[in-house]
Each structure stands twice: as C-alpha cells, then as structure tokens.
C-alpha positions in Angstrom: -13.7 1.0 -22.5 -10.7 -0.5 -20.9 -7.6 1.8 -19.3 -3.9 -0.1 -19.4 -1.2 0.3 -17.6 2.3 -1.1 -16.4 5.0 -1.2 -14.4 8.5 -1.5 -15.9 9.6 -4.8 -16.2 10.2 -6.3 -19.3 7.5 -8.7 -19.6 5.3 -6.1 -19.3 6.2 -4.7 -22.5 5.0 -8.3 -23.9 2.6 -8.9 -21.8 0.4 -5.3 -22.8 0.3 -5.9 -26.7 -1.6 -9.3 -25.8 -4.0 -7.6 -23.4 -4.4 -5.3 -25.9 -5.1 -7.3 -28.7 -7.1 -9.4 -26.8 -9.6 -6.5 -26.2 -9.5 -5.2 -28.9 -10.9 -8.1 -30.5 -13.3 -8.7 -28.1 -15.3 -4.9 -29.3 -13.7 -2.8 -26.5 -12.2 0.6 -27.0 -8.5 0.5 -25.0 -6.1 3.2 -23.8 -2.8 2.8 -23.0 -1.2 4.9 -20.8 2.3 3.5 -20.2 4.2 3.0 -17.2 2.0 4.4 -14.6 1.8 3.7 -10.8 -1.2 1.9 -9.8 -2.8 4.8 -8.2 -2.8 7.0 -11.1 -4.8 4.6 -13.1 -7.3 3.9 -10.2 -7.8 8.2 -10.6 -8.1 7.7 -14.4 -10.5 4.3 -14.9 -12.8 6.4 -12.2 -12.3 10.2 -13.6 -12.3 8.9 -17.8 -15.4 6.8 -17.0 -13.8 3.1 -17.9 -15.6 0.6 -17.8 -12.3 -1.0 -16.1 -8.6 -0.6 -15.6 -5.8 -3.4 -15.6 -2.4 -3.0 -14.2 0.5 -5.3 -15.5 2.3 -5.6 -12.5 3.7 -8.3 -9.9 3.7 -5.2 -6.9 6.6 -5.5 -4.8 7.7 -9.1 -5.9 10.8 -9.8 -7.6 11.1 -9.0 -11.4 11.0 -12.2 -12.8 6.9 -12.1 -11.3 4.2 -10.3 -13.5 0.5 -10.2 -13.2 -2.9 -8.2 -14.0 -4.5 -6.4 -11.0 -8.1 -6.0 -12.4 -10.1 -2.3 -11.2 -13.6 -2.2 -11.7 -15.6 1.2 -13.3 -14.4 3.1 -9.8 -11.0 2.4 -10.0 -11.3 0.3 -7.2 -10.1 -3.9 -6.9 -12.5 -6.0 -7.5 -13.9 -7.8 -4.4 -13.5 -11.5 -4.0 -17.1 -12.2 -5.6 -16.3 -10.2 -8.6 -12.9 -12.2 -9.1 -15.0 -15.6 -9.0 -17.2 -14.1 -11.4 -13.6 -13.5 -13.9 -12.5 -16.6 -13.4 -15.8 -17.9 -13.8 -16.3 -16.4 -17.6 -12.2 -17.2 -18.7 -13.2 -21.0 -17.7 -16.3 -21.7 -19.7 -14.9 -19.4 -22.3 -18.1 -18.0 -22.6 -16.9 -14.9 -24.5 -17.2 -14.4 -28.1 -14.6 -12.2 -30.5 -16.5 -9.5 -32.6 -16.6 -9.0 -36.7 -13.6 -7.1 -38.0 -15.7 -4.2 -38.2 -16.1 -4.0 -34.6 -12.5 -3.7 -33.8 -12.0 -1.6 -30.9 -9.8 1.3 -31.2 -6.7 1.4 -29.3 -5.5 4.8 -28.0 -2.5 5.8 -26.2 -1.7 8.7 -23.8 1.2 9.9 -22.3 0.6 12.7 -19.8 -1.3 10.4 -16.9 0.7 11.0 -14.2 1.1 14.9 -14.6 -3.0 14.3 -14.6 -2.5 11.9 -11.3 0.1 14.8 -9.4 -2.2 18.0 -10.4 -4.9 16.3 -8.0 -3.2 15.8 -5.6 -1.9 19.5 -5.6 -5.2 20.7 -5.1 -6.2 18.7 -2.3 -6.8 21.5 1.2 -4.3 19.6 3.2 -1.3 19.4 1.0 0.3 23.1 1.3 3.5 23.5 -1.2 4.1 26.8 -0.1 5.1 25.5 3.5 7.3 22.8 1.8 9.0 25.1 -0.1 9.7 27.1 2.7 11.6 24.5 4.5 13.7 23.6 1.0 13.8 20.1 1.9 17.0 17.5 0.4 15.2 14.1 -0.3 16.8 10.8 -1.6 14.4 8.6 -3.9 14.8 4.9 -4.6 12.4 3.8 -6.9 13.7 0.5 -7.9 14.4 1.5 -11.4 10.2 1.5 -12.0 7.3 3.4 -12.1 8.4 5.9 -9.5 11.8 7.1 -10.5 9.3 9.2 -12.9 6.6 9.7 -10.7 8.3 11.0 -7.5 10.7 13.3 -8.7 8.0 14.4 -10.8 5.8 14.7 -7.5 8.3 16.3 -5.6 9.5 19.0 -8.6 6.2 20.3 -8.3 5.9 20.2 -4.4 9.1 22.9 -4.8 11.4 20.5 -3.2 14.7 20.6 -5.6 17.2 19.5 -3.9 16.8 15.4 -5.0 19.5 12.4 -4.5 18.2 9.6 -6.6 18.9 6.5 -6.6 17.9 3.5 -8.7 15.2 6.3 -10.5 16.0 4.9 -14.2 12.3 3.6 -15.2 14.0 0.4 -17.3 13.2 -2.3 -15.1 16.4 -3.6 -13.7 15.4 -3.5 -10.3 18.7 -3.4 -8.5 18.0 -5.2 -5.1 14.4 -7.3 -4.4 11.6 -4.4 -4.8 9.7 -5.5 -1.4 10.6 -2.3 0.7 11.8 -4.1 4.1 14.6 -3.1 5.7 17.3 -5.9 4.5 16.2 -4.5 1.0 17.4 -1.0 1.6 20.8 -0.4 3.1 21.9 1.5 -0.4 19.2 4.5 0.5 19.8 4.5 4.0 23.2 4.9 3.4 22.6 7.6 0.8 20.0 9.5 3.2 23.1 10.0 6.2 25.9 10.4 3.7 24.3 12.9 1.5 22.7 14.8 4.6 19.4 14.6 3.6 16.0 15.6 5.1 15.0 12.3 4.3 14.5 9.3 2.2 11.5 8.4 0.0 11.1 4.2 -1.0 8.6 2.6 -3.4 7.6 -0.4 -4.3 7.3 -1.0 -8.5 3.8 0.3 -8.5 4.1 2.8 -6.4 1.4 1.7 -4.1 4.0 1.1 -1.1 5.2 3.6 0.6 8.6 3.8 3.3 10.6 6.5 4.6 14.2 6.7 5.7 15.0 9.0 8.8 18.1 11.3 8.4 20.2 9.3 10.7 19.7 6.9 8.2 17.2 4.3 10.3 13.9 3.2 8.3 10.7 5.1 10.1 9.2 2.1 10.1 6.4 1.2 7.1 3.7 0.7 10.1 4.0 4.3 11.1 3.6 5.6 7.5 0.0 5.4 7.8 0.2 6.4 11.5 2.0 9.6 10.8 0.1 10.4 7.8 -3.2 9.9 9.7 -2.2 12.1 13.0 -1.8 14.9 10.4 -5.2 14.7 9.2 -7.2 13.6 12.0 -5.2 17.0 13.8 -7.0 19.2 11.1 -10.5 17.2 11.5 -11.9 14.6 13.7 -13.1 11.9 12.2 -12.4 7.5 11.8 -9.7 5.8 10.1 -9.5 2.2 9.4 -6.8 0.2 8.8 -6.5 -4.1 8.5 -6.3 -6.4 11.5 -2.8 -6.9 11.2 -1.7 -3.5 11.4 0.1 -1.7 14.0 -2.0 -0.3 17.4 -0.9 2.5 16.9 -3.2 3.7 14.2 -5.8 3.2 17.3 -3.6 5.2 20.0 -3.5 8.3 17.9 -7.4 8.2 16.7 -7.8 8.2 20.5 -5.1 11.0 21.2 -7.3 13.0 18.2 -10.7 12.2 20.0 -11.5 10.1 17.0 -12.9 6.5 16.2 -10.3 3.7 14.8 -11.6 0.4 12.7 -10.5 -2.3 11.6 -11.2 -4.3 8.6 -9.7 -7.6 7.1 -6.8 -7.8 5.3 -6.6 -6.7 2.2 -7.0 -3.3 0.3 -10.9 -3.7 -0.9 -11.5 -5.0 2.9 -10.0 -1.6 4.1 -11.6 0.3 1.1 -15.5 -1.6 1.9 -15.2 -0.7 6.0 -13.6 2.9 5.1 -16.8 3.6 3.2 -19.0 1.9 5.9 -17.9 4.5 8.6 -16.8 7.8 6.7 -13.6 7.4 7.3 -11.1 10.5 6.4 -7.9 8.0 6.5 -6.8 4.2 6.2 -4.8 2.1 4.9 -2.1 -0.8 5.6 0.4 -1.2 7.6 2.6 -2.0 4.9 3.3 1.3 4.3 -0.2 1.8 1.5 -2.3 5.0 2.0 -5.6 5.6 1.3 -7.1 9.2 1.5 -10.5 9.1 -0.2 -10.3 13.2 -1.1 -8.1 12.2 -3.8 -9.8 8.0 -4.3 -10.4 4.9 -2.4 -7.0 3.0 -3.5 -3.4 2.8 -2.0 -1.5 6.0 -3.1 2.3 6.8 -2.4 2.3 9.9 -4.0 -0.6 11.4 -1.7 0.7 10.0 1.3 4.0 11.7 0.0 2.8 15.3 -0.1 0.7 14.4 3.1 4.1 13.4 4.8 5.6 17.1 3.4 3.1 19.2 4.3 3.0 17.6 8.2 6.6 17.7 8.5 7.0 21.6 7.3 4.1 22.8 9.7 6.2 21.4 12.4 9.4 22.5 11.4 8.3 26.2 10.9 7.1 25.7 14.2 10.0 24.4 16.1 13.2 24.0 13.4 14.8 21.7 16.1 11.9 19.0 14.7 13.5 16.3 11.8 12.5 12.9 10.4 13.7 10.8 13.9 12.4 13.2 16.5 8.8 12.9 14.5 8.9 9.2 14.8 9.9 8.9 18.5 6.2 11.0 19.8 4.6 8.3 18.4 4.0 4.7 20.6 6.9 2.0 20.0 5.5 -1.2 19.2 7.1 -4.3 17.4 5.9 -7.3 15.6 7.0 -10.5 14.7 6.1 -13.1 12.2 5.9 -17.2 12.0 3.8 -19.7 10.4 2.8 -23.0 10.8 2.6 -26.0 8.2 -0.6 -28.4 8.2 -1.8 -31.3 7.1 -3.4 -31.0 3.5 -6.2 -33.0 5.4 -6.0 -30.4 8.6 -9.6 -28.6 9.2 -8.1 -25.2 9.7 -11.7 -24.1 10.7 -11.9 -26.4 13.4 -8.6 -25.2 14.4 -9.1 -21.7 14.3 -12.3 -22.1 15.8 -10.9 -24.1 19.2 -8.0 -20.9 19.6 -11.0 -18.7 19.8 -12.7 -20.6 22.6 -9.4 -21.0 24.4 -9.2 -17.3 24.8 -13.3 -15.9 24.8 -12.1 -14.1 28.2 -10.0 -12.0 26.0 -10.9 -9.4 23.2 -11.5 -11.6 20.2 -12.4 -10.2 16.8 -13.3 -13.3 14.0 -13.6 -11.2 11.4 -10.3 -12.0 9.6 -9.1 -15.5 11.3 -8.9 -14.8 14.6 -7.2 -11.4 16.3 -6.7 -12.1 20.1 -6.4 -8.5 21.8 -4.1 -8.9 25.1 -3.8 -5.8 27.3 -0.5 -4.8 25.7 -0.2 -6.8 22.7 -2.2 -8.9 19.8 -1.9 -12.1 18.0 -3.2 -12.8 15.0 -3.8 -16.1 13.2 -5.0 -16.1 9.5 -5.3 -18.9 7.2 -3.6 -19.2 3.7 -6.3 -19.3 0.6 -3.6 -21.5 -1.5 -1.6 -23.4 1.2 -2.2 -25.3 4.2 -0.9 -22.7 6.7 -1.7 -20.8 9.2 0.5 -17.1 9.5 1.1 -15.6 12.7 1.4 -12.2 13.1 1.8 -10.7 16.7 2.8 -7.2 18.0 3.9 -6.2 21.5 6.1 -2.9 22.9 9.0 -5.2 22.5 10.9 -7.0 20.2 11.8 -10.3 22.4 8.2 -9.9 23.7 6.6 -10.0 20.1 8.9 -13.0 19.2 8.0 -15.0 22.2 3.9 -14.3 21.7 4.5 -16.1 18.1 6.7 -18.8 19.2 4.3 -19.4 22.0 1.3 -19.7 19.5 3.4 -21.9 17.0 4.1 -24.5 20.1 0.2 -23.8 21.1 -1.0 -25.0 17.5 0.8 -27.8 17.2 -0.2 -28.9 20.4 -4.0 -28.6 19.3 -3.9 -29.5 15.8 
C-alpha cells in the first residue's frame, strides 16, 4: 500500500495521476489523500500501516519546483542508504508491471488533516482551554498552499477565532517566494502591527516550516522556534533535545537552564530523527523553524509546534498579562549567524581540505560529524561540503551580527589561502 499526497501547485495535480498510475500498475493498492502537509501524511503512512508515503512537493522552493519526498512504512524519510537503494532499482529497471487482474485499487480520502489536528489535541502538553482563555488574534500566511486549510483549521479547533489571513486560498499561486526568510514576509509583518494582533503564524508549502511574527511586527526569529518550543517542554519534564550542527546555541543554553542534556546531529531531518531516537529525546528539530515532538511522530510538524507555541504562550500570559510575543523572545540568549560559501575546483579534494581546517584548530572544540563544526568560546563555525557542487558552505553564529559576518569572511580568506 502506498499513501499520496501534495502540496498545491499545479504540477502537482499532473504530476499525482502518473504516480498513481504508475503504482497502480505495478500491483500496489494507493490512497490519495489530497493536499495534505507533509506531516499529516508522515502520521497516516505510520497510523494506516503503508507500506510507504510520497509527497509531491518542492518544500519551500519557488513554484515552478516540484518533487517526491519518499517516507518509508514509519512515516519517516528514508535514510541516505535507502535512497541509493531507489535509485538503484529505477536504473536497472528492475521492476516488472503486473497482469490486468492485479491492478491495484486506487482509493481517495478526504478528511486527513481533521485526522492529523485530533492528535495533536490529545497530546498532555497542548491545553486549549488556556488558549481560549487568552482569546488570542492571529494572522496566517500560508502562501496560498497546504496551510491556508490546515492552520485555520488547527487554530478553529484550539478556540482561537479571531484569524487575519492572508495568502490562505489553497490554489497554488504562491504570492511572494514560499522560503519563510525575512525579505519574503513584509506583507504579514505588516498585517500582524496593523491589524493588532497577538501574533503571526508563516508556513512553508508543506507545512513542515514553521516562523512566527511578533506583534510589533519583527520576525521571532525561525532559530528560536524550536528554542521556544523546547523551553516549554523541557519546563514540564527534564529530558534531551537534539537539534543539527548548524543550529542556533541556544537550543544548548536552555537544555542547560532546564538541567537537561542537548545533542547534536548532522544536518538533515532523518540525521536529527536517527540521534533523537539514540538518546530519548522529548524535543528536536532544525533551526529552520521544523519541529519534531515524537509524542505526536518523528517528522517536522508545524501544526504541533503551533499548539505547542499556544499553549506556552497562554500559561505565561495568565500568569503575568504584561507577557506578549516580543517580551517572550527577548528571555531567551541573542545570537546571530551569517552565511558564505566558497567555489572549488571540480578537481579540489574537499576531504583533504576539510581535513587540514580540523588540524588547524584541534586545540578547539571540534565535532567531524557533519564537515567540520569548530566550537569557539562564544561562537561556532561550520564548514560542510555540497553533495552536488564543488562548494564548501559556511555557516557561523556569534552574539553579534558584524561579529558573525567577520567569522565567515575570515574562514572564506582562510580557505582560499589553504586550498
């Protein structure tokens, strides 16, 4: 059994009768569950017992991108091995295309995200009776995809009524590029002051992103996502969270505020998802604004980090009603980071390269893991090379702006130097 679903853009609405059809043919039974965020069909492949999910969808890049992301029986993305093996099978061909008697049947269903939003009701640390208590005003963009029907949706049944959407029409004209960075978003930050709201909800296409908007109208920041979402739970239970290498250190200042353990874990979802498991961890994610909280599944999940976010945010606000969006983000540590790349040589032994940085810094904290992450006192870089390119990306954070610039201007200089 396979489980399908999509974003909104167009071409997925070509794209899914070929997947279909192609499965079908090949003996599997297929359900089609429309447009869905990502999430919701990581709960359903597990919860329905597929034997796999596939998402049309291109994430957060621009429309004219689409893509399958492949789930295994778990609802979880397949790990690089497994990929190989895919790739693998669809270049020998070595499939065959059963008798027409052996069709698979095709079966579509159309209430998976009410399915996706009654979990996450139940979950102990999501409490709508404290949000409705604070009757919160929230603006939604949504891009015009999956979650201008998924977060209203969400939120109706949180008790929060009071909703300013914007870009919420599910047709796939995504008004402004879908990646939820700041020069993406002045339309909802505007909204947010101008229609005095609480706060602002963004999402990427699939929902698997997830950005807030103070009420002064400033982005929270997508690295603090997680962080705020984590200091909630880890203040109801001790425990580890785990996030990538090249998230913020601030994930590790509040596991140490909690008198918890942090981890990190190479880049990438099933990276975070593989070291989760590995320590027991009770939160994760990326810094790029993806939440995983395995109470509900191991997979990036807006929605959950949504009601996390809600439920946080009223228990302090019945507490002290002087407490909004802004005032929650300044108790946390303010860190910045900067990005740069460099361009090799097709030729260029990245290895090597890589390999040399490492030794020029041994006195310091350096984690191989990933590339290599080179832990200062008060700030990080961290140097990864491209699996399709010849490039190395830099990625640095320090407690200042200039001073996260400078670390990954120095490093540029320092690699060309060496390579």
């Amino acid at each position: 059994t396979a489980i399908i679903a999509k974003d909104t853009r167009l071409s997925g609405y070509t794209l899914e009768p070929a997947l279909v059809s192609g499965l079908a043919s090949a003996g599997m039974n297929v359900f089609t569950l429309g447009p869905l965020p990502t999430n919701g069909l990581a709960m359903l492949t597990k919860s329905m017992r597929a034997n796999m999910g596939i998402m049309i969808t291109a994430s957060h890049n621009p429309v004219q991108w689409n893509a399958l992301k492949l789930l295994n029986s778990r609802g979880e993305f397949l790990s690089a091995k497994d990929g190989e093996e895919v790739l693998d099978y669809a270049k020998s061909r070595d499939f065959d295309y059963c008798e027409v008697s052996d069709l698979g049947n095709v079966t579509t269903s159309n209430n998976a995200i009410e399915k996706h939003i009654n979990e996450i009701l139940k979950l102990d640390l999501v409490d709508i009776n404290l949000i409705k208590k604070c009757d919160f005003k929230i603006a939604v963009d949504a891009v015009n995809s999956t979650g201008g029907i998924a977060v209203p949706m969400l939120l109706d049944a949180l008790g929060v009524k009071n909703q300013e959407l914007l870009y919420c029409e599910p047709n796939g004209d995504f008004p402004h590029n879908p990646e939820p960075l700041e020069k993406n978003l002045h339309d909802i930050c505007e909204l947010v002051q101008q229609s005095n709201c609480d706060f602002g909800v963004v999402v990427d296409p699939d929902v698997d992103r997830l950005v807030f908007v103070s009420e002064n109208g400033e982005l929270f920041g997508e690295e603090y996502t997680l962080v705020t979402i984590a200091d909630y739970v880890l203040s109801q239970s001790r425990g580890n969270c785990v996030s990538n290498l090249s998230s913020s250190r601030a994930l590790s200042d509040i596991a140490r505020v909690r008198e918890s353990q942090y981890f990190a874990a190479a880049v990438g979802e099933v990276n975070v998802v593989e070291k989760m498991k590995e320590c027991n961890a009770q939160i994760g994610g990326e810094g790029n604004g993806g939440i995983i909280y395995p109470p509900l599944h191991y997979g990036r999940d807006s929605l959950v980090g949504i009601a996390l976010f809600l439920t946080y945010l009223a228990k302090l606000k019945i507490a002290n009603s002087d407490i909004n969006v802004s005032s929650l983000r300044a108790k946390y540590p303010n860190y910045f980071m900067a990005k740069e790349k460099i361009d090799l040589s097709p030729s260029a032994d990245i290895d090597k390269l890589l390999n040399r940085v490492a030794d020029n810094y041994k006195k310091e904290n350096v984690n191989r893991v990933d590339g290599v992450k080179i832990d200062f006192e008060d700030k990080w870089v961290h140097l990864r090379k491209s699996n399709t390119e010849p490039i190395i990306r830099i990625y640095t954070e320090a407690k200042s702006k200039e001073e996260a610039d400078d670390l990954a201007v120095n490093f540029v200089s320092e690699l060309n130097k060496i390579s």
